[in-house]
C-alpha positions as CSV (number, residue, x, y, z in Angstrom):
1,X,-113.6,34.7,71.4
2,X,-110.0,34.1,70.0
3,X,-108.0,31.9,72.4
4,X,-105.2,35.4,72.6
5,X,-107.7,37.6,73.5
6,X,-109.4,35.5,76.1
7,X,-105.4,34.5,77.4
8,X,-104.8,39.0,77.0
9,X,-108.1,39.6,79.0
10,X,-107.2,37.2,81.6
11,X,-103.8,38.6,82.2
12,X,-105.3,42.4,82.7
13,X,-108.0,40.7,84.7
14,X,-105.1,39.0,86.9
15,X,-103.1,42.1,87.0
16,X,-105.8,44.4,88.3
17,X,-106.5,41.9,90.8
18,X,-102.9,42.2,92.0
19,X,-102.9,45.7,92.0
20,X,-106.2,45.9,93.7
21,X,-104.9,43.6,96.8
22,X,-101.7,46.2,97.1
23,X,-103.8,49.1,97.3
24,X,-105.8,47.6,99.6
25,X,-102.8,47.0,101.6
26,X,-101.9,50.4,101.4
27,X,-105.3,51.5,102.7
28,X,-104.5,50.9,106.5
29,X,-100.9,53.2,105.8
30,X,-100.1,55.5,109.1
31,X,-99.3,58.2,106.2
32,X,-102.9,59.9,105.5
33,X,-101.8,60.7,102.3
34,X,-100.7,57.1,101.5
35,X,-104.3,56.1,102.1
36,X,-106.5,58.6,100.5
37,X,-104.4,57.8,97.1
38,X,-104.6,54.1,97.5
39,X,-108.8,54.7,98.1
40,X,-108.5,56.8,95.2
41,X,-106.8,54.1,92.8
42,X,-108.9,51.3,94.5
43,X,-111.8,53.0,93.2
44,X,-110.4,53.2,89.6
45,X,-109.4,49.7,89.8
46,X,-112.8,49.2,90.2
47,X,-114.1,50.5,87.8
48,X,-111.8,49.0,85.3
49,X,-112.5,45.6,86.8
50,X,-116.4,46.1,86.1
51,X,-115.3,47.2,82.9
52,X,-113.6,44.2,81.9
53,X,-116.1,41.3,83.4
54,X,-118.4,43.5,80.9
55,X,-116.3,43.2,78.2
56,X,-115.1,39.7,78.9
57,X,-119.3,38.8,79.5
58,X,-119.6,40.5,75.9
59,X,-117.4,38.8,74.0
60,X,-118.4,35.0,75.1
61,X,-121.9,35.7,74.4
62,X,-121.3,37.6,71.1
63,X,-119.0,34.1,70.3
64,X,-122.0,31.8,71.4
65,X,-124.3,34.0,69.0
66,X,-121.9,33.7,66.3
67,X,-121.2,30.3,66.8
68,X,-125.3,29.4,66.7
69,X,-125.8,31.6,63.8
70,X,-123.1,29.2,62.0
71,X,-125.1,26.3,63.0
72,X,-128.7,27.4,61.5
73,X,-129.5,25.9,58.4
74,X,-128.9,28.1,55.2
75,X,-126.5,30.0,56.9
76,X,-124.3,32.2,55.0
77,X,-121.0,33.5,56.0
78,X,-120.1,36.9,55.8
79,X,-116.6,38.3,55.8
80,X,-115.8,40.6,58.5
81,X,-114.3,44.3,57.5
């Protein structure tokens, strides 16, 4: 994986966490309403967290693949589109 993309997916991963402590903050509000948004976005931040230790998971073994494929004997390089 490209070192900007790895330093971009780190940032949203660092970002998400932030928001994700807020919100949980946010959860023990006196305001009802306060609380049952900040559940609701603490379970889309969530869900975009999985999302992106999936992607990030993705990406380092598609590199390691690519980066073994290189290394086999014979190998031929092929030009991405």
């Amino acid at each position: 994986m490209g070192t900007r993309k790895r330093r971009d997916l780190s940032r949203a991963r660092s970002a998400l966490l932030k928001a994700i402590l807020k919100s949980e903050r946010l959860l023990d509000s006196t305001d009802e309403q306060v609380s049952l948004r900040a559940a609701a976005v603490l379970a889309q931040l969530a869900g975009a967290l999985a999302r992106l230790a999936e992607t990030l998971d993705f990406e380092e073994r598609l590199s390691a693949l690519e980066e073994a494929l290189a290394l086999e004997p014979g190998a031929r390089r092929r030009r991405s589109a």
